[in-house]
C-alpha positions in Angstrom: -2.3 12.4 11.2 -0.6 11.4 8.6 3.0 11.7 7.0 3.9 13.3 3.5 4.1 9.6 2.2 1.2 8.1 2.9 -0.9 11.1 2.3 0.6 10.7 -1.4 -0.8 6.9 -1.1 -4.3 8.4 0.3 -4.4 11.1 -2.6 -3.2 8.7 -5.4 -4.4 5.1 -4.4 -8.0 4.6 -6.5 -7.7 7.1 -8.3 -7.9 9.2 -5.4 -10.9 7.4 -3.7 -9.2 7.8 -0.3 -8.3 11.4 -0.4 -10.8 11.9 2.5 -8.3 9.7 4.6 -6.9 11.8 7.6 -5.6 8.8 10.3 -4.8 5.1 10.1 -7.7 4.8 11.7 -10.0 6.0 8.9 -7.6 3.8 6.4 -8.2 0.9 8.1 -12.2 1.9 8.5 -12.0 2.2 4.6 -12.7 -1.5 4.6 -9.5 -2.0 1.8 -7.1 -4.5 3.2 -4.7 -3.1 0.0 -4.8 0.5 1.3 -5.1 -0.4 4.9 -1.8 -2.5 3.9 0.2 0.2 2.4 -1.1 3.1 5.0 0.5 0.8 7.8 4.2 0.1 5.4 4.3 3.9 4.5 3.8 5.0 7.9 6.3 6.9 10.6 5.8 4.6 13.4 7.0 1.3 11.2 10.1 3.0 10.5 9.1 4.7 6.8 11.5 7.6 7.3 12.0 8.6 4.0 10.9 8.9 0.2 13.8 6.4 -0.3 12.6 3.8 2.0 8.8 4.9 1.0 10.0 3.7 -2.4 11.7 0.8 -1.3 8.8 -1.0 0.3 7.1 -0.4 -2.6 8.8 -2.2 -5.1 9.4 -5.2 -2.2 5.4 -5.1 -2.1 5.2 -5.2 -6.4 7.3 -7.7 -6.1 5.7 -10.1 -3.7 1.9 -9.5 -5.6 3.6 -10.4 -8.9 5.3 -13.2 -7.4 1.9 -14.3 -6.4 0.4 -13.1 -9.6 2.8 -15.4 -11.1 1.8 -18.1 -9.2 -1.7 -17.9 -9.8 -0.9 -17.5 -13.8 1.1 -20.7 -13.9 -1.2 -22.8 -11.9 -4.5 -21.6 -14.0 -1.9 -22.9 -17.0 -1.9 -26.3 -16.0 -5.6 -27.0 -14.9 
């Protein structure tokens, strides 16, 4: 079953492709490591307690894909 959080990330994440997601299980049967990813960081058991802390390892997960984003950008620069 699945908290209030990540059923927001199952209803919202693809434009909704997921809805149909009921369990981590079934995410990570989905076969998308990005929504398998977020499924697991939004969830109860690894301590996602609240829409505060929801929103929290969000931004740290924007922030580490820019960051790599970045990275990527600035080495494709220089080739």
């Amino acid at each position: 079953m699945l908290n209030p959080i990540q059923r927001i990330c199952a209803d919202t994440y693809a434009e909704g492709d997921f809805a149909h997601v009921e369990t981590l299980d079934d995410a990570r049967e989905a076969g998308d490591t990005l929504f398998t990813f977020l499924m697991i960081e939004l969830s109860s058991p690894e301590g996602c307690d609240s829409d505060e802390e929801a929103a929290r390892r969000l931004e740290m997960a924007i922030d580490q894909i820019r960051g790599v984003a970045d990275a990527v950008e600035r080495s494709a620069s220089a080739r």
